[in-house]
KEKOLTOR-706293 format. One record per residue (C-alpha): residue number from 0; x, y, z; residue in one letter. Coordinates in nm, 3 decimals. Example, Ala and Ser with C-alpha at 12.3 -4.5 7.8 and 13.67 -1.06 7.14 Angstrom:
2
+-----+---------+---------+---------+---------+
: num :       X :       Y :       Z : residuo :
+-----+---------+---------+---------+---------+
:   0 :   1.230 :  -0.450 :   0.780 :       A :
:   1 :   1.367 :  -0.106 :   0.714 :       S :
+-----+---------+---------+---------+---------+
//
This chain:
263
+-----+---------+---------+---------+---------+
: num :       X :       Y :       Z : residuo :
+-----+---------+---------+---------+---------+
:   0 :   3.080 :  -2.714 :   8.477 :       X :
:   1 :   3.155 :  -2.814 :   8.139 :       X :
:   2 :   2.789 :  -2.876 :   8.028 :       X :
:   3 :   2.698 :  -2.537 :   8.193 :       X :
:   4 :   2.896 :  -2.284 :   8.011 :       X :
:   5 :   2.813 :  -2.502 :   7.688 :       X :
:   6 :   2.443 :  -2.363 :   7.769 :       X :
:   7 :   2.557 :  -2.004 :   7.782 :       X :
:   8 :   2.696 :  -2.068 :   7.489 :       X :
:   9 :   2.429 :  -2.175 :   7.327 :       X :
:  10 :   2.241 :  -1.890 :   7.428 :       X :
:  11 :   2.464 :  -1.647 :   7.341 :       X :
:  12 :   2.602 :  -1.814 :   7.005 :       X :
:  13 :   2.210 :  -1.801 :   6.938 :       X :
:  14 :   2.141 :  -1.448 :   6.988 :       X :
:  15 :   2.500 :  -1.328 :   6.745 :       X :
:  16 :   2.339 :  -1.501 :   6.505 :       X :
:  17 :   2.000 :  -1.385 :   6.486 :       X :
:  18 :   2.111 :  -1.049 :   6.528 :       X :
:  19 :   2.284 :  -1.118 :   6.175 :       X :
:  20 :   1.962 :  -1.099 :   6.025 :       X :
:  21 :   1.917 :  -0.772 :   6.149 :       X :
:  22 :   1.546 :  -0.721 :   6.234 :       X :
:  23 :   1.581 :  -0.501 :   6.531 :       X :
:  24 :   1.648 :  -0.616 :   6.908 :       X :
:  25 :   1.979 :  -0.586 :   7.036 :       X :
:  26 :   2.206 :  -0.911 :   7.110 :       X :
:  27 :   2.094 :  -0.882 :   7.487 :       X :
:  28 :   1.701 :  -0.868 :   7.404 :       X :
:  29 :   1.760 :  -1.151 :   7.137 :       X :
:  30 :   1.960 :  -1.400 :   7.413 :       X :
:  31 :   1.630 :  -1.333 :   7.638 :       X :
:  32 :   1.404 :  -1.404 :   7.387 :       X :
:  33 :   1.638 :  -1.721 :   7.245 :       X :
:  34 :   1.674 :  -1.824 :   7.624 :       X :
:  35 :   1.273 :  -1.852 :   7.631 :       X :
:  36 :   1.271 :  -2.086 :   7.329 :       X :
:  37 :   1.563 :  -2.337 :   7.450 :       X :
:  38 :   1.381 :  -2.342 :   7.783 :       X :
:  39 :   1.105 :  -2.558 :   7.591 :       X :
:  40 :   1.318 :  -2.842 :   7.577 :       X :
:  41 :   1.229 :  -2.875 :   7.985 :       X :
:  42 :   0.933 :  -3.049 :   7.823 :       X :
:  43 :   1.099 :  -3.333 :   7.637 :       X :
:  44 :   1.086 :  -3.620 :   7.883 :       X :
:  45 :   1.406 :  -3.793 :   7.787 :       X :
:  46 :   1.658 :  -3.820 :   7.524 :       X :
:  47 :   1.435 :  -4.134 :   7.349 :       X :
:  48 :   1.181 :  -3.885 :   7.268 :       X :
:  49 :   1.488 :  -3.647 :   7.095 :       X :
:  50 :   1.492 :  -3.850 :   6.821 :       X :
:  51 :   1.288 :  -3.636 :   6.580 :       X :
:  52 :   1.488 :  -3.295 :   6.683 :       X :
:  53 :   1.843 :  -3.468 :   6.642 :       X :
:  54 :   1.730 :  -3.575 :   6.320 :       X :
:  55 :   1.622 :  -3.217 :   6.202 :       X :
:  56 :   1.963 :  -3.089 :   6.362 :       X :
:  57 :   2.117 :  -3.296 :   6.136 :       X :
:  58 :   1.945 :  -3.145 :   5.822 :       X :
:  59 :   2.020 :  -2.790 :   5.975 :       X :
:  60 :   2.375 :  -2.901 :   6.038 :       X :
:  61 :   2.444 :  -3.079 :   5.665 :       X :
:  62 :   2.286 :  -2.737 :   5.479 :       X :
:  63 :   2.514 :  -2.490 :   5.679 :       X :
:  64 :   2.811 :  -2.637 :   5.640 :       X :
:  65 :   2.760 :  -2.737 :   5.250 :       X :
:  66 :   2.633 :  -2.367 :   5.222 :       X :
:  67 :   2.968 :  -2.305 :   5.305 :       X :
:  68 :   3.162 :  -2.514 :   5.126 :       X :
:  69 :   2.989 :  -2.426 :   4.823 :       X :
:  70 :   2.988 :  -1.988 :   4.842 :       X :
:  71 :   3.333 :  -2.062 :   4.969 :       X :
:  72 :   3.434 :  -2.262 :   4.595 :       X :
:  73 :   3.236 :  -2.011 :   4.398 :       X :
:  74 :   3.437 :  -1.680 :   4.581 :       X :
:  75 :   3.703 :  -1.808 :   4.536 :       X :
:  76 :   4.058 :  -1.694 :   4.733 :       X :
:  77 :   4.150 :  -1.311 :   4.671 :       X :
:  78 :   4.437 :  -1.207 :   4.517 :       X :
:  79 :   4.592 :  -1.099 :   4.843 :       X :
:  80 :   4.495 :  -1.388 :   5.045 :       X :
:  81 :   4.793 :  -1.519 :   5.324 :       X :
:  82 :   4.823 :  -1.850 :   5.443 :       X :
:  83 :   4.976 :  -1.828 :   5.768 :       X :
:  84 :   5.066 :  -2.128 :   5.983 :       X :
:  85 :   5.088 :  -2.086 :   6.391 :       X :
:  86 :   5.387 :  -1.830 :   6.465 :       X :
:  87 :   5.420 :  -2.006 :   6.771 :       X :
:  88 :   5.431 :  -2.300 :   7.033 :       X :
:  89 :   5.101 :  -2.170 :   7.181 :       X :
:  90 :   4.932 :  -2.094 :   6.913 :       X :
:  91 :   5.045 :  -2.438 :   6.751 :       X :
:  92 :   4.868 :  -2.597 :   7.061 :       X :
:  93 :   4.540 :  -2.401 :   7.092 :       X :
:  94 :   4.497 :  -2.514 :   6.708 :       X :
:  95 :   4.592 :  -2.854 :   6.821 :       X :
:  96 :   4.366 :  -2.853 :   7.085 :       X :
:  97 :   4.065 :  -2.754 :   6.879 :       X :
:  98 :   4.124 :  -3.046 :   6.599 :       X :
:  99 :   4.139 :  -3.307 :   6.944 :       X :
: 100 :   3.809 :  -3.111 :   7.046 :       X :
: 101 :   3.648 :  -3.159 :   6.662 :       X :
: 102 :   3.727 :  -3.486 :   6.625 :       X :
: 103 :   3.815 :  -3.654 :   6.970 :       X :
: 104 :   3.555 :  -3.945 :   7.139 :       X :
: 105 :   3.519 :  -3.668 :   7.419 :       X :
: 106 :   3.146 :  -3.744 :   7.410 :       X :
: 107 :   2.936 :  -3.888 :   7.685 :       X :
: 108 :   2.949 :  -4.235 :   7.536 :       X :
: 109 :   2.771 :  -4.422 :   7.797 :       X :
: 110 :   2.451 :  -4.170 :   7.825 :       X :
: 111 :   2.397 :  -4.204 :   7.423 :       X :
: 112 :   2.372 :  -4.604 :   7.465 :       X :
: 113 :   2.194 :  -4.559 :   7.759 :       X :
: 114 :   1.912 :  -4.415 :   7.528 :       X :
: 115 :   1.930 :  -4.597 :   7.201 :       X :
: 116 :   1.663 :  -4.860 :   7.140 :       X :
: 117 :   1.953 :  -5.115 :   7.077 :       X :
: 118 :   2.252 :  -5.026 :   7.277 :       X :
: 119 :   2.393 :  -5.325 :   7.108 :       X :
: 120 :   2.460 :  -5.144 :   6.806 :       X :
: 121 :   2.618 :  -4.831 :   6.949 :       X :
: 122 :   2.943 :  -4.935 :   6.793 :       X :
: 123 :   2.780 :  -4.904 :   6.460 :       X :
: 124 :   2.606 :  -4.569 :   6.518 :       X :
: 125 :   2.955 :  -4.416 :   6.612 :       X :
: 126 :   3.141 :  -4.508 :   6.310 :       X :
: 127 :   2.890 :  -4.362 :   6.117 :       X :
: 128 :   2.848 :  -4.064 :   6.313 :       X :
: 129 :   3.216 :  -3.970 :   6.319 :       X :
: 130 :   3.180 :  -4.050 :   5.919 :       X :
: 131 :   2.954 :  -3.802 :   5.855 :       X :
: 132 :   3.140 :  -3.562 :   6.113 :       X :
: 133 :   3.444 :  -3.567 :   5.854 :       X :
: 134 :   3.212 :  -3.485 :   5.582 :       X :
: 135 :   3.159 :  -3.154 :   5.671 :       X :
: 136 :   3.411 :  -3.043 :   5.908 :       X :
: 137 :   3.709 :  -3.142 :   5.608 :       X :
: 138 :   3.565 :  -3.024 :   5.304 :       X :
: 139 :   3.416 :  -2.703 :   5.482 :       X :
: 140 :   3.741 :  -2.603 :   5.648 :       X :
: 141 :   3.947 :  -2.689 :   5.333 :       X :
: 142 :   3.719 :  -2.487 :   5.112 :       X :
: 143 :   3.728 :  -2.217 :   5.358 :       X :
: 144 :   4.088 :  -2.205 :   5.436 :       X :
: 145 :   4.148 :  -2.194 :   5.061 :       X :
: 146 :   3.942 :  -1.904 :   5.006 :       X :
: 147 :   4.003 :  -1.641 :   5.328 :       X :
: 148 :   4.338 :  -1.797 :   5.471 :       X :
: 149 :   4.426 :  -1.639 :   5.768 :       X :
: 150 :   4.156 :  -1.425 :   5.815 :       X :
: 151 :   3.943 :  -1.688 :   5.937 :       X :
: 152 :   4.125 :  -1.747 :   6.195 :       X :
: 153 :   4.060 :  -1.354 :   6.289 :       X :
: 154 :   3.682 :  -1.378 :   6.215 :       X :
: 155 :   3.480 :  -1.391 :   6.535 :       X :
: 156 :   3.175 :  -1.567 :   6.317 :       X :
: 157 :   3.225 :  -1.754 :   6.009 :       X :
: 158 :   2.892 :  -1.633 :   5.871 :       X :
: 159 :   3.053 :  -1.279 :   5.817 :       X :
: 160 :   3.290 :  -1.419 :   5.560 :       X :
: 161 :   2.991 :  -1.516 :   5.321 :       X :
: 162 :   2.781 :  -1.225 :   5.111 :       X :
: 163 :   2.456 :  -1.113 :   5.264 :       X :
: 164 :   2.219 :  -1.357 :   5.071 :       X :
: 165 :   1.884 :  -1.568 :   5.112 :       X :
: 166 :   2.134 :  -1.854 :   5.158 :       X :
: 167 :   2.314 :  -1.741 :   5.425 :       X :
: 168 :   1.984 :  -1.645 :   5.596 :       X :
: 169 :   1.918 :  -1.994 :   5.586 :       X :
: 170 :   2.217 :  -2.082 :   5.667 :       X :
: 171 :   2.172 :  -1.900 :   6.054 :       X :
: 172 :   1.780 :  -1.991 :   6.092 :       X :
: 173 :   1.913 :  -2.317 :   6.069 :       X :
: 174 :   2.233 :  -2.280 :   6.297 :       X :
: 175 :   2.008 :  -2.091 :   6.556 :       X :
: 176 :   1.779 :  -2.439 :   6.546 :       X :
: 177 :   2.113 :  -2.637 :   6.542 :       X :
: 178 :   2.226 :  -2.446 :   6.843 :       X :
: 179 :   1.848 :  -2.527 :   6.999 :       X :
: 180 :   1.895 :  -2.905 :   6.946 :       X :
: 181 :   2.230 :  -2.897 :   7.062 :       X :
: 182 :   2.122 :  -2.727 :   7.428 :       X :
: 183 :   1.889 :  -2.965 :   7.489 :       X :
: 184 :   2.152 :  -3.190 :   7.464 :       X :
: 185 :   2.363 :  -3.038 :   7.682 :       X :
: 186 :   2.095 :  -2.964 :   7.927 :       X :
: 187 :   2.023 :  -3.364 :   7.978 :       X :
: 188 :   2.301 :  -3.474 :   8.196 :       X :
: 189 :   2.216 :  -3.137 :   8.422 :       X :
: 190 :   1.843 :  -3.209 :   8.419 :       X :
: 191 :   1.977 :  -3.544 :   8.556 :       X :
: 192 :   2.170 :  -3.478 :   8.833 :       X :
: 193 :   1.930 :  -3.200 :   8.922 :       X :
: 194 :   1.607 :  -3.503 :   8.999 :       X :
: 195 :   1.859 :  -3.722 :   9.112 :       X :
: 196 :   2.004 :  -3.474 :   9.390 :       X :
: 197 :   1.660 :  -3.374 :   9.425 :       X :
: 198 :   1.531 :  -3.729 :   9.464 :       X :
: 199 :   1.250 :  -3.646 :   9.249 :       X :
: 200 :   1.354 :  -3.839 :   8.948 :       X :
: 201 :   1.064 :  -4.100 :   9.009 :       X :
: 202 :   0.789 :  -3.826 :   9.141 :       X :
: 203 :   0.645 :  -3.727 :   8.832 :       X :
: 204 :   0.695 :  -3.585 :   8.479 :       X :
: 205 :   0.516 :  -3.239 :   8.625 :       X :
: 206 :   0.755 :  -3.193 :   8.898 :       X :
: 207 :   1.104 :  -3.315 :   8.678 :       X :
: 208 :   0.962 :  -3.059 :   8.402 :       X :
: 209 :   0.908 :  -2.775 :   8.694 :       X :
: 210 :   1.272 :  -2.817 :   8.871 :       X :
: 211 :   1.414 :  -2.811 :   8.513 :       X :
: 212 :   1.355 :  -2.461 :   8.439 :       X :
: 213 :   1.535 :  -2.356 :   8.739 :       X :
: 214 :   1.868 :  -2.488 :   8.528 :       X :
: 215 :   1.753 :  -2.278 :   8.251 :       X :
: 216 :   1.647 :  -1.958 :   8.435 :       X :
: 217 :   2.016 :  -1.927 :   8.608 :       X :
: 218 :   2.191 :  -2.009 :   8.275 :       X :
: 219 :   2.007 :  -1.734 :   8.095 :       X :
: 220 :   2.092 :  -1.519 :   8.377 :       X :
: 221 :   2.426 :  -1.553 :   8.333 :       X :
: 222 :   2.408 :  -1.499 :   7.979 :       X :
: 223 :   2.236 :  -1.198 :   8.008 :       X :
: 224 :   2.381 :  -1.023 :   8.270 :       X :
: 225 :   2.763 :  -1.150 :   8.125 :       X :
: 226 :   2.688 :  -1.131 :   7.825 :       X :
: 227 :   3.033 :  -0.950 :   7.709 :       X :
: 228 :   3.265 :  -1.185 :   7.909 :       X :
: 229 :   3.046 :  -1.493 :   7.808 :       X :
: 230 :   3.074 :  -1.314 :   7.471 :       X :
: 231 :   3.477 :  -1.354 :   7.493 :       X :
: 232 :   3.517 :  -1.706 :   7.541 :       X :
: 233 :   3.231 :  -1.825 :   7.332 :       X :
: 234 :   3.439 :  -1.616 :   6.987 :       X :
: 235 :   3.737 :  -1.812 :   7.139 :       X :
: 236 :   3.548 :  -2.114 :   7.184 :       X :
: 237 :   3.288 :  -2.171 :   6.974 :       X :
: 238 :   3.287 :  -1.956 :   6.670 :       X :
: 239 :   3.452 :  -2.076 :   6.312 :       X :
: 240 :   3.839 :  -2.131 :   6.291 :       X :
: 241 :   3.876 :  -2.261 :   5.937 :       X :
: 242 :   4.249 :  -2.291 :   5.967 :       X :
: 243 :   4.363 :  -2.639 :   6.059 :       X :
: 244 :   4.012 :  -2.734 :   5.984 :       X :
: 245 :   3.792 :  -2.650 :   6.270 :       X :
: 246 :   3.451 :  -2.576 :   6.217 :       X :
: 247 :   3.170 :  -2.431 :   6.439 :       X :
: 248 :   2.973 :  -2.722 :   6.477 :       X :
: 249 :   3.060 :  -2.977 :   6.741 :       X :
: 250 :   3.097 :  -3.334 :   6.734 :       X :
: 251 :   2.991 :  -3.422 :   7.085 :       X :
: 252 :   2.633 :  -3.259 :   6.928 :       X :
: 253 :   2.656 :  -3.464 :   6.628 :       X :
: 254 :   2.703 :  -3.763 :   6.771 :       X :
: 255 :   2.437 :  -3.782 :   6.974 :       X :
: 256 :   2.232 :  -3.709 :   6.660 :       X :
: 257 :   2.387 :  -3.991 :   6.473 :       X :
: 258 :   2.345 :  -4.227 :   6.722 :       X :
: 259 :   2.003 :  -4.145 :   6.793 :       X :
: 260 :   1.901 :  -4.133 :   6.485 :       X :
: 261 :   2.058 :  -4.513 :   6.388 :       X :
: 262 :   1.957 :  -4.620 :   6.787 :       X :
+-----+---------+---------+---------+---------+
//
């Protein structure tokens, strides 16, 4: 269930951001046309031959959130900016919640050993990964919080914070591939159960590939056709929260990267 609506949001967290760039189709059009691209990743065999995509994620990731770190320093904080902590208990935990989300070891750590060349160094690979997690999750929601406060916390997409620039047109071609990356990662435990239910795990790459798009084809369905209530929870659950220094990108994403990358 879990992995599922992480593929809506993918789609849909896709499709926002291109339509930031503002060449045209509406957000519905753009989450067809984004859900058409993603479904590529039906092709990749297995996560072994990821390795060069979570690698390029990584670039994508490191430039958008130093992009932001860096407009965020030279902005500055307005005069008028608020710093508002959580008024109250629930608000304290949804906060709370998100930080355990950032930063937790929720990530399927058996699937990304599974897949590294040498499983035996795993251990290794995570320290690192989580390393290089802090380094732009802390410094971009410190930098961030500093400079818009509260209003972060109010801004369905963190990219609207930023001036309308050739960097921050970078900034979402390269979340929209982050956001590609990450749903093929997200669509490999489904792809598994699906041949293994299926028994047709062991028939052939052809017929794995085929029953794959089925995944896809219902997922971008429910994008599409929910695209306002998906809409909802992906601003609540996805989209920047600089205060108490959450950040859009997630770890379980980055992770896998990291540990594919140094697997």
């Amino acid at each position: 269930m879990l992995f599922s609506f992480l593929l809506v949001a993918q789609i849909i967290s896709t499709a926002s951001n291109l339509y930031l760039l503002d060449f045209g189709p509406d957000k519905r059009t753009l989450a067809l046309i984004t859900g058409a691209v993603m479904s590529l990743v039906c092709f990749v065999p297995t996560y072994r031959e990821y390795r060069v995509f979570s690698f390029l994620g990584l670039v994508a990731t490191t430039y958008t959130a130093w992009y932001m770190v860096t407009a965020s320093i030279i902005e500055g904080p307005a005069p008028d900016v608020a710093y508002d902590g959580p008024t109250s208990l629930k608000m304290f935990f949804t906060c709370f919640s998100s930080m355990i989300f950032m930063f937790g070891t929720h990530s399927a750590s058996i699937e990304k050993a599974d897949v590294m060349n040498k499983p035996s160094r795993y251990d290794i690979a995570y320290v690192f990964s989580m390393l290089y997690i802090y380094t732009i999750t802390i410094p971009n929601g410190i930098a961030g919080y500093h400079t818009y406060g509260s209003v972060a916390a109010t801004t369905s997409n963190a990219f609207y914070l930023y001036e309308d620039t050739i960097y921050r047109q970078i900034g979402v071609v390269l979340m929209c591939f982050h956001e590609l990356v990450a749903f093929g990662l997200f669509a490999g435990p489904l792809f598994h159960m699906l041949e293994k239910s299926l028994n047709i795990d062991h028939r052939g790459y052809w017929i794995c590939t085929a029953s794959r798009f089925v995944i896809v084809a219902i997922m971008l369905l429910i994008a599409v056709v929910s695209f306002a209530i998906v809409r909802v929870c992906v601003i609540f659950y996805w989209h920047s929260r600089f205060d108490f220094l959450t950040f859009p990108f997630h770890s379980v994403c980055l992770q896998y990267r990291c540990c594919l990358t140094l697997g």
